[in-house]
N, C-alpha and C positions, 0 to 999 in steps of 0.2 A: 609133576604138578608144581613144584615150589620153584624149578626150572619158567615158567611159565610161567609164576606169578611174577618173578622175577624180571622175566624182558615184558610184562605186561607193563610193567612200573611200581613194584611192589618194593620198595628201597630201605624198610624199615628189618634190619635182623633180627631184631626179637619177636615182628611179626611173623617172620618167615622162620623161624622155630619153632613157635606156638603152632603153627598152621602144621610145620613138620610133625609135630609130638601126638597130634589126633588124626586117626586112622578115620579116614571118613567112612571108609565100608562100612566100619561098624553101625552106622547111622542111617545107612541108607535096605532100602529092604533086599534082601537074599538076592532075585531076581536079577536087580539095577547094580552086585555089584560090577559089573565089569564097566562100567559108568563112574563109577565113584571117585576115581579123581581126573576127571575132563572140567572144565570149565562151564560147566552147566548145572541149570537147576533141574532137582529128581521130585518127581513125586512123593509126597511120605504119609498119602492119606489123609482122610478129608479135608477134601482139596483142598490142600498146601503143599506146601512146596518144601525143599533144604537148599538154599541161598547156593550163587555159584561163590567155589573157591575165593574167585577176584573180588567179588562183593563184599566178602566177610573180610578180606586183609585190607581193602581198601576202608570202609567202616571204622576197623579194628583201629589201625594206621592214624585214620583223622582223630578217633579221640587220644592217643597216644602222644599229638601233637597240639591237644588245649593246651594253654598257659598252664594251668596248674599240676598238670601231668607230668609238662616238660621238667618241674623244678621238684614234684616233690614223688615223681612215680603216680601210675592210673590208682586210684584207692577205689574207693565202692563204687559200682558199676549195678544202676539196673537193665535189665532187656527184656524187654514188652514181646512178646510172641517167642518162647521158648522152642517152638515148634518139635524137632526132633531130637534138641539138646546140644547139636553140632557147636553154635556158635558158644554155644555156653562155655564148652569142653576149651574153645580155645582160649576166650576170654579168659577162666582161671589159670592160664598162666602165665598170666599179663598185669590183672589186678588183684591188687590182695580179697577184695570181694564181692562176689556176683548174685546177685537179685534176678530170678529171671521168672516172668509170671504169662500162664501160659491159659488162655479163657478156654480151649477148647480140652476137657476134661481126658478122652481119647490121648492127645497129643502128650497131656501132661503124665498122663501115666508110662508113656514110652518114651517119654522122653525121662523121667525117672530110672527107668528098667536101663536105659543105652548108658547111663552117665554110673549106674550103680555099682560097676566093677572097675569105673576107673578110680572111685574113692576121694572125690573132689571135694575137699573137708570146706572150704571158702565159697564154695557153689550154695546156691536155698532155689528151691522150687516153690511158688507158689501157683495154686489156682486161683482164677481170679481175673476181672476184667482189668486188662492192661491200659485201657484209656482213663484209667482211676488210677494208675502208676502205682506203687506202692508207699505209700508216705511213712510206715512205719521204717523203712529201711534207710531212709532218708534225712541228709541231703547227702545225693550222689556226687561223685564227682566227674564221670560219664554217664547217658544213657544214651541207649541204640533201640531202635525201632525196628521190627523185622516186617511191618506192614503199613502201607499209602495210606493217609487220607486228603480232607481238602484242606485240612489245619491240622497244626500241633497242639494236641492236648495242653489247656494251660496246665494241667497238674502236673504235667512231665517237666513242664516251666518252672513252677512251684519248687517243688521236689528234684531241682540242678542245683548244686551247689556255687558259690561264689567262687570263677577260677575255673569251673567246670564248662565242659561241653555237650551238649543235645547232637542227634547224628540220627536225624528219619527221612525217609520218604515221603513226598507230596506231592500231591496231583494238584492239577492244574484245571479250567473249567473244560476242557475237552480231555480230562482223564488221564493224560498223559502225566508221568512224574517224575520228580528231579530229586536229587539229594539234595535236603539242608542241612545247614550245618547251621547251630546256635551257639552262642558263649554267651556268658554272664558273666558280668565284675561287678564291682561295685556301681560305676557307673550305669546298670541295666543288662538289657541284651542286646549282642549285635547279630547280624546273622547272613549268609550266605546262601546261595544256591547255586551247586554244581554243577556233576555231568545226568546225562540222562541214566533211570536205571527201571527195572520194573518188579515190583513187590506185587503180595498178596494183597488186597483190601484190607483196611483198618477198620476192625468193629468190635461197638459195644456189646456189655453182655457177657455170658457163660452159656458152655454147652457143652 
């Protein structure tokens, strides 16, 4: 897998040891593991999905490469859709601290149970509608979005830190959606849009 991530264009080493260090089987159900390290997304239950390999390094990658990352290391990171805890696992060995808030109840409790024996003391689980980001944990200095919508949450806006960067999926008026990438300075926000990619839909609420 990390062979592949590699001639994919995955050029960052400490992404590509973070992605080494999590056994994705453990994440994925009994069934799917012989799946579990192909460059695809798995099912994990109500209807969601666990991100391909490529996604989460490339992701991981662009916030590693904010201004303020570059100079002072990634510091507090939220991620809105916890889903099965995978990305979470990697995140913690990248930033000193992960916020990751997961509305769908189901999701959040296994995603608890998968992350429990690896002891990931700078990891926090919250339940909780991610399009509310979490303000209490904030200001981040990454956040990652693991689900599309047709805007960015201004609170995810709010709650970036100065120096920091945003990293979600967006759809466009025919649904299709692309990575953006946000930074904030002082001067505001600027922002980009990438390659094509495709997420779970982004939605309010708990369940």
């Amino acid at each position: 897998m990390l062979r592949r991530l590699a001639l994919g264009g995955v050029t960052s080493a400490c992404v590509l040891q973070a992605m080494g260090s999590v056994d994705r089987r453990q994440f994925v159900d009994s069934g799917l593991g012989n799946q579990a390290y192909e460059d695809t997304s798995l099912p994990i239950g109500f209807g969601q999905t666990i991100s391909k390999p490529s996604v989460v390094a490339r992701m991981i990658e662009l916030l590693l490469a904010a201004p303020g990352a570059r100079t002072q290391g990634l510091g507090r990171v939220l991620e809105v859709g916890t889903g099965c805890g995978y990305q979470a696992a990697v995140l913690a060995r990248l930033a000193r601290e992960v916020y990751s808030i997961e509305r769908l109840r189901g999701l959040h409790e296994r995603a608890r149970a998968n992350l429990r024996p690896l002891r990931l003391a700078n990891v926090h689980l919250i339940f909780g509608d991610g399009m509310l980001g979490f303000a209490r944990g904030a200001p981040y200095a990454g956040i990652l979005a693991a689900a599309g919508g047709a805007a960015v949450p201004a609170a995810w806006c709010e709650q970036l830190a100065v120096g920091g960067r945003l990293v979600a999926p967006v759809s466009d008026a025919s649904g299709s959606q692309s990575l953006m990438v946000i930074d904030r300075s002082t001067q505001g926000f600027t922002q980009s849009v990438l390659e094509s990619v495709h997420f779970v839909p982004l939605k309010s609420g708990i369940g």
